[in-house]
C-alpha positions as CSV (number, residue, x, y, z in Angstrom):
1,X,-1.6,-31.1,18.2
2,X,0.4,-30.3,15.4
3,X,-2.4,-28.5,13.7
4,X,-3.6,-26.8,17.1
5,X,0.3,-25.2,16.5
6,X,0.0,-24.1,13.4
7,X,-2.8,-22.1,14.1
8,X,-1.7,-20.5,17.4
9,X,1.6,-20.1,15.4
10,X,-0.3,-18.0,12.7
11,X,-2.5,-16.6,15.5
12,X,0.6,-14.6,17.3
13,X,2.2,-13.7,14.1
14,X,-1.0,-12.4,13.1
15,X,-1.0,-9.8,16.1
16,X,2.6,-9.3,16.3
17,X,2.0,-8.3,12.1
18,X,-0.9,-6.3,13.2
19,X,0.4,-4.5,16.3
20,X,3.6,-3.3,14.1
21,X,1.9,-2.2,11.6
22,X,-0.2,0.0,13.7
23,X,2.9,1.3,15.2
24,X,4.6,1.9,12.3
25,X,1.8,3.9,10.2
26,X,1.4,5.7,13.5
27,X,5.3,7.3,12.9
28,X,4.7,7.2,9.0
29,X,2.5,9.7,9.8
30,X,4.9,11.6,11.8
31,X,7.5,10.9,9.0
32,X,5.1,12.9,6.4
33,X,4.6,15.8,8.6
34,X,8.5,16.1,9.1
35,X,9.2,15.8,5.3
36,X,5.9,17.9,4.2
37,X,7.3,20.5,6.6
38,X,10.9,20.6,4.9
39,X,9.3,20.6,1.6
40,X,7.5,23.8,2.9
41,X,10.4,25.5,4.7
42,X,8.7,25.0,7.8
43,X,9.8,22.6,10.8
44,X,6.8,20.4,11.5
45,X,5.6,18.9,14.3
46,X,8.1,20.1,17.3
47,X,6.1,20.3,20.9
48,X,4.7,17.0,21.8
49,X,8.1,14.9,22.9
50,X,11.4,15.9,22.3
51,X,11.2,17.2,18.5
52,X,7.6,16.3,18.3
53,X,8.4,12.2,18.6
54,X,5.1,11.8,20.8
55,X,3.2,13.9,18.5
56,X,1.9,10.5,17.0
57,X,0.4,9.7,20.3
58,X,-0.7,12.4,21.0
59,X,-3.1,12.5,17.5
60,X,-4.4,8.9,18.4
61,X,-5.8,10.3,21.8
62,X,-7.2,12.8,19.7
63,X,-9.0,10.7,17.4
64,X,-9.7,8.0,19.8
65,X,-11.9,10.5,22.1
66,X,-13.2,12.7,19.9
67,X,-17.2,12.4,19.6
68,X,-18.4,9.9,17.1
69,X,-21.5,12.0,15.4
70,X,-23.4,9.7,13.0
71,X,-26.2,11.9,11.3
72,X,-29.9,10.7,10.8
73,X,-30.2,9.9,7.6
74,X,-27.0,7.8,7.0
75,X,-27.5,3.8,6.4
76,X,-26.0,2.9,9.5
77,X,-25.2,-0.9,8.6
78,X,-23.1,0.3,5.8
79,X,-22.0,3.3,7.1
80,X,-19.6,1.7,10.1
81,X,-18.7,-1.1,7.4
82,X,-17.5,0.8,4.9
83,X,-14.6,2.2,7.8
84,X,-13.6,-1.4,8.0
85,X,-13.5,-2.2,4.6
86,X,-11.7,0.0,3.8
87,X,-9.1,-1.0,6.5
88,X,-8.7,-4.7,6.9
89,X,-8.4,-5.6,3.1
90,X,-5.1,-3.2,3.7
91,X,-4.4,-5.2,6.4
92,X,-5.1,-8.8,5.1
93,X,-2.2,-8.5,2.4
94,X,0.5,-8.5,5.1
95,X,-0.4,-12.2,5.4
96,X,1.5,-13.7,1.9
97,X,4.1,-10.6,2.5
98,X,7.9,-12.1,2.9
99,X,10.0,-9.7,4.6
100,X,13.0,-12.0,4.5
101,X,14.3,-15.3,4.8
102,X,13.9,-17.4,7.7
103,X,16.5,-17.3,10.6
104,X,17.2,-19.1,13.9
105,X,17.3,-17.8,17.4
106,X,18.0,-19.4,19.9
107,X,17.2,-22.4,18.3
108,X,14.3,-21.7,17.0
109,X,13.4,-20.9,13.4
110,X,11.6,-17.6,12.8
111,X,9.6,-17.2,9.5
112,X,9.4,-13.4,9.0
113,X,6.1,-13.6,7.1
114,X,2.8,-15.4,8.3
115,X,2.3,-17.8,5.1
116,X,3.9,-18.8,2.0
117,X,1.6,-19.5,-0.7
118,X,2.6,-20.2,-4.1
119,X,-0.8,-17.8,-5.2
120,X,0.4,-15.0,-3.2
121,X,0.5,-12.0,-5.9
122,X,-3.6,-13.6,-6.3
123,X,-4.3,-13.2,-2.9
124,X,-2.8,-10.2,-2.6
125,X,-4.6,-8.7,-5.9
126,X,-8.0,-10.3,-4.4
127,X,-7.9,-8.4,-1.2
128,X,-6.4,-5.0,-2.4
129,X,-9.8,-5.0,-5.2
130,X,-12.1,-5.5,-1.6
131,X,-11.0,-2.0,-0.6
132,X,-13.4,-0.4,-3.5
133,X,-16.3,-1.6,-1.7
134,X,-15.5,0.1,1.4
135,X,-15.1,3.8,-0.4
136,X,-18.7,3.0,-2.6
137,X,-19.9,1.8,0.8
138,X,-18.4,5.4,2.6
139,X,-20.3,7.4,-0.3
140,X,-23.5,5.5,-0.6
141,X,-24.3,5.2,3.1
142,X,-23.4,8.9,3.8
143,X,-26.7,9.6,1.9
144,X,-24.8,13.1,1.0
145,X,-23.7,14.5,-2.3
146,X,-20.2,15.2,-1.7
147,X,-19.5,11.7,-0.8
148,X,-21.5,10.6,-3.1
149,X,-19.4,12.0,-5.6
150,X,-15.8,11.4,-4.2
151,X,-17.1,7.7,-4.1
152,X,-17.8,7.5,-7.5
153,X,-14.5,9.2,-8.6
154,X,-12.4,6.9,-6.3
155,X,-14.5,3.8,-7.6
156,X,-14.0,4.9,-11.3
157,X,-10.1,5.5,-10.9
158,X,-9.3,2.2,-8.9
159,X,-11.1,-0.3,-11.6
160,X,-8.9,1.4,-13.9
161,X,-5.9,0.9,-12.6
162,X,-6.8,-2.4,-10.9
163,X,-6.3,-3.6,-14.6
164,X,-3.0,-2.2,-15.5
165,X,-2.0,-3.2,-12.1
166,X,-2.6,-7.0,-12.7
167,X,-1.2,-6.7,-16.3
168,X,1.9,-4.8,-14.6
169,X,2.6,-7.7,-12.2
170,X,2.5,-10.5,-15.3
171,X,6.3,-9.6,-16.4
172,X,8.1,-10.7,-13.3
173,X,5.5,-13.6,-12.9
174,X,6.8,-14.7,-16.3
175,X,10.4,-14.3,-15.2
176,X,10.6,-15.9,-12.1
177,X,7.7,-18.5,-13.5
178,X,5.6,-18.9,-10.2
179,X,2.8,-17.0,-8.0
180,X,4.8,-17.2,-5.0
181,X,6.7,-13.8,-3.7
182,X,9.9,-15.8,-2.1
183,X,10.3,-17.9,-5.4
184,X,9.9,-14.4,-7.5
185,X,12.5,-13.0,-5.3
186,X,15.0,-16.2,-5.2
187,X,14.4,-15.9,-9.2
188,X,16.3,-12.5,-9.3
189,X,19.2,-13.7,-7.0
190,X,21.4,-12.8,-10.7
191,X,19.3,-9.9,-11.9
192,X,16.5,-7.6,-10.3
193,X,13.6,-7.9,-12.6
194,X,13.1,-4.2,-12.7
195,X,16.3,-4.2,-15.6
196,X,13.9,-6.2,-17.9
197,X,10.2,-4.7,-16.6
198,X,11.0,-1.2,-17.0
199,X,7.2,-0.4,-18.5
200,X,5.8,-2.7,-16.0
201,X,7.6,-0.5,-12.9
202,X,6.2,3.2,-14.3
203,X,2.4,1.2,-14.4
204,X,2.8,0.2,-11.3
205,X,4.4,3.2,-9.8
206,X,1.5,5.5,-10.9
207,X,-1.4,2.7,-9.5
208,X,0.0,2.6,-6.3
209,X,-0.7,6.5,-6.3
210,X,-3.9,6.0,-7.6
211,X,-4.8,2.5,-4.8
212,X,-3.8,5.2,-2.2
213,X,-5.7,8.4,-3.2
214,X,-2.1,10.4,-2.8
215,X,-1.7,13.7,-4.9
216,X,-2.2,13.9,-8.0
217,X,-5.1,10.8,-7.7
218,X,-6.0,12.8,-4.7
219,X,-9.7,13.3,-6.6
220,X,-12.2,11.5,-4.1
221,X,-11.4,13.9,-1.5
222,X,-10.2,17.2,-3.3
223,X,-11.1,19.4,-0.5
224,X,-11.7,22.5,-3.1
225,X,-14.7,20.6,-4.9
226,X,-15.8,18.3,-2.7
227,X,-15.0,19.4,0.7
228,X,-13.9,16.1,2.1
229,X,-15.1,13.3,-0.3
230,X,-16.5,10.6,0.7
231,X,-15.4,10.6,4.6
232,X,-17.2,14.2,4.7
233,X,-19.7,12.6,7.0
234,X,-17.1,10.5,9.3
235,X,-16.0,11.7,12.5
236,X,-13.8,10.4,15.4
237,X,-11.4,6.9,14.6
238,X,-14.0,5.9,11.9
239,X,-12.5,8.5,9.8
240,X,-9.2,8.1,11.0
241,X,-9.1,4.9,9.7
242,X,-9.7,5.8,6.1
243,X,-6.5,8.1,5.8
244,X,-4.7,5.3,8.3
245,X,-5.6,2.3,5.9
246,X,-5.2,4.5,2.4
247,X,-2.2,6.6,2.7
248,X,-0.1,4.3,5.4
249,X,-0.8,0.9,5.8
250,X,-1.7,0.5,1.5
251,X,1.3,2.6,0.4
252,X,3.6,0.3,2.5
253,X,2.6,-2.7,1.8
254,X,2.2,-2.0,-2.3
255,X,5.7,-0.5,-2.1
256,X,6.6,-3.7,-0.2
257,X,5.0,-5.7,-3.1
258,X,6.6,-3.4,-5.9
259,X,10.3,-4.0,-4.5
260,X,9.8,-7.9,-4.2
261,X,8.5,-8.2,-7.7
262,X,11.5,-5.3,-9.1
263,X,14.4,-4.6,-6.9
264,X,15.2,-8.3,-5.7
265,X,13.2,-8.1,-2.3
266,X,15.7,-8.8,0.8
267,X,18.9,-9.4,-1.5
268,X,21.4,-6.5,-0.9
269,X,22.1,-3.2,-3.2
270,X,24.1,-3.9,-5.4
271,X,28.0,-3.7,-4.7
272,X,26.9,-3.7,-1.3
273,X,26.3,-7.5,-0.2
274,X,29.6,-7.9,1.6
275,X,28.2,-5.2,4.6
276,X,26.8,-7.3,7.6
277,X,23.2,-6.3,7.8
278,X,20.2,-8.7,7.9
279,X,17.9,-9.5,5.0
280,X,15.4,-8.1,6.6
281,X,16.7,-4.4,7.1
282,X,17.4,-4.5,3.3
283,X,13.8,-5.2,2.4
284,X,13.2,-2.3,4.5
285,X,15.6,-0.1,3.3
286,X,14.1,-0.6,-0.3
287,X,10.6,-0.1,1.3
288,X,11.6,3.1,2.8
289,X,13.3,4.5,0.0
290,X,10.0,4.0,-2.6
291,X,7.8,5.1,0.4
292,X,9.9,8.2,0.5
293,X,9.2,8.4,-3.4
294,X,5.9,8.8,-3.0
295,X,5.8,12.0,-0.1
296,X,7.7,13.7,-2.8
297,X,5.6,13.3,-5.2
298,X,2.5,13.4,-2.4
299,X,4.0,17.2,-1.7
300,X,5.5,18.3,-5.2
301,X,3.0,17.4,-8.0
302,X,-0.6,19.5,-8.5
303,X,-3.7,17.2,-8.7
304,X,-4.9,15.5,-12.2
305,X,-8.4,15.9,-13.4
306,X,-10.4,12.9,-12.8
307,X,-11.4,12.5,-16.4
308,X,-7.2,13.3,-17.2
309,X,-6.9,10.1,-14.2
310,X,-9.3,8.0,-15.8
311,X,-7.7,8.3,-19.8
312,X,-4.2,8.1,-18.3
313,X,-5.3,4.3,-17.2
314,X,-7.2,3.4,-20.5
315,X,-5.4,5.1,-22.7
316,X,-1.6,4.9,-21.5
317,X,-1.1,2.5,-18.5
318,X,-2.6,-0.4,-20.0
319,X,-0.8,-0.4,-23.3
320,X,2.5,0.1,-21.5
321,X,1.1,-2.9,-19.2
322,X,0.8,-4.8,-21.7
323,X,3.7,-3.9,-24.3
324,X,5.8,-5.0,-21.0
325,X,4.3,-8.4,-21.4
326,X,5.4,-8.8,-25.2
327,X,9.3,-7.2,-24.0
328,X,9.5,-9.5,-21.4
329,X,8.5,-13.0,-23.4
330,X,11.2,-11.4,-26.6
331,X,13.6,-11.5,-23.4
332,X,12.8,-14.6,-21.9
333,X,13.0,-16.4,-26.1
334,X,16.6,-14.3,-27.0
335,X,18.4,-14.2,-23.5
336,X,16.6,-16.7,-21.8
């Protein structure tokens, strides 16, 4: 019985995780419009709601009953996986995500996150590297040149900086001395890692641009060259989930990774921990903020060359990955 518990427990928090995350890339994607507008002195969305709130909605309908064309000579099998791929490895890291401590209501404990594992930043490496297979999958299967091409520019740029990612993420691992996101945040309860993992935070500040495909890593679409990259051929929600799973879903939950290993997870701002607000509101607030930090960039930087992309993660991101390494064990030996 107990067992049976546990996994109707993980079950529902599963869907609950699932259904809110749906929700909330739905409004991201309000969010951008709103703050692309402003960057371009222009309103945004305004006519679908009051101030455009249901425009959202109204784009899912869109999508949703659009006609799903699926030409001739596309490897079918592959062709609907690659959708999925490219979506549920996105999905999947939300499961060793902590988004605070437990609480009680009621009575009753909640655990705002579906597991605790003390391999979580593995897991969470393991499934993020799954998504290359759906975009080599997108580009193979379209049996087309353009997404041919995006595919092998997007496949070339994340096994870069899949590297300088995992070498990035060794600093606060060393720190806090443990795989487990809680115990890496509880480690920083005197000092956010990001003080001694400067290096680290600039590598993984330009992967998560690069794992996302946002400007200027925007190179397996780059609608100039390549019309739409490798989800030229895709039509109705099977290319809605591309953009859904890259740009929304991904970007939130790396930046929710990059503030638990750097900026102390749930733990107040500083100077601010006496205000009555939740743990959980400050590990959004955080979120929000570096989610923020990359529309601006998103909507303020020109695009990189994907040869310029590709020596940037060699040539730069991996040294600094790994110099971090050597600053953080000369702080752990002379400050402890």
């Amino acid at each position: 019985m107990e067992l049976l518990g546990t996994v109707i427990g993980v079950t529902v928090k599963s869907l609950i995780f699932i259904i809110v995350m749906f929700l909330a890339a739905a409004y991201l994607t309000l969010l951008e419009r709103k703050f692309a507008g402003h960057v371009q002195q222009r309103p945004g969305p305004l006519h679908v709601g009051p101030h455009g709130f249901l425009q959202p909605i109204a784009d899912a309908l869109k999508v949703l009953t659009k006609e799903d064309l699926v030409p001739d000579s596309v490897d079918k099998v592959l062709f609907y996986m690659a959708s999925l791929l490219a979506f549920v490895p996105a999905i999947m890291i939300l499961a060793v995500v902590p988004f605070g401590e437990p609480f009680t209501i009621f009575g009753l404990e909640i655990k705002p996150y579906v597991t605790d594992l003390n391999i979580a930043i593995l897991l969470a490496l393991a499934f993020g590297s799954l998504s290359i297979y759906g975009v080599i999958f997108a580009g193979w299967a379209s049996n087309s040149k353009y997404p041919m091409i995006g595919g092998l520019r997007k496949a070339a740029v994340l096994i870069g900086y899949e590297v300088a990612l995992g070498f990035a993420m060794v600093g606060p691992i060393m720190q806090a001395g443990s795989f487990s996101l809680r115990e890496i945040v509880e480690a920083q309860s005197g000092m956010w890692f990001i003080i001694p993992n400067i290096l680290a935070f600039v590598v993984i500040i330009f992967a998560i641009l690069a794992e996302t495909g946002r400007t200027p890593f925007d190179v397996q679409e780059a609608e100039a060259e390549l019309v739409g990259g490798y989800v030229t051929e895709y039509t109705g929600m099977k290319f809605g989930l591309f953009p859904l799973a890259e740009w929304y879903i991904a970007t939130f939950v790396l930046s929710a990774i990059a503030v638990i290993l750097f900026f102390g997870g749930w733990q107040p701002l500083p100077l601010m921990g006496w205000l009555p607000i939740p743990d959980i509101i400050w590990f959004f607030i955080k979120v929000f903020l570096l989610f923020m930090f990359f529309l601006w960039v998103h909507w303020t930087l020109p695009r990189y060359r994907v040869d310029q992309i590709t020596e940037l993660a060699w040539k730069v991101m991996l040294p600094l990955a790994l110099a971090n390494i050597l600053v953080v064990a000369l702080w752990i030996i002379f400050i402890g």
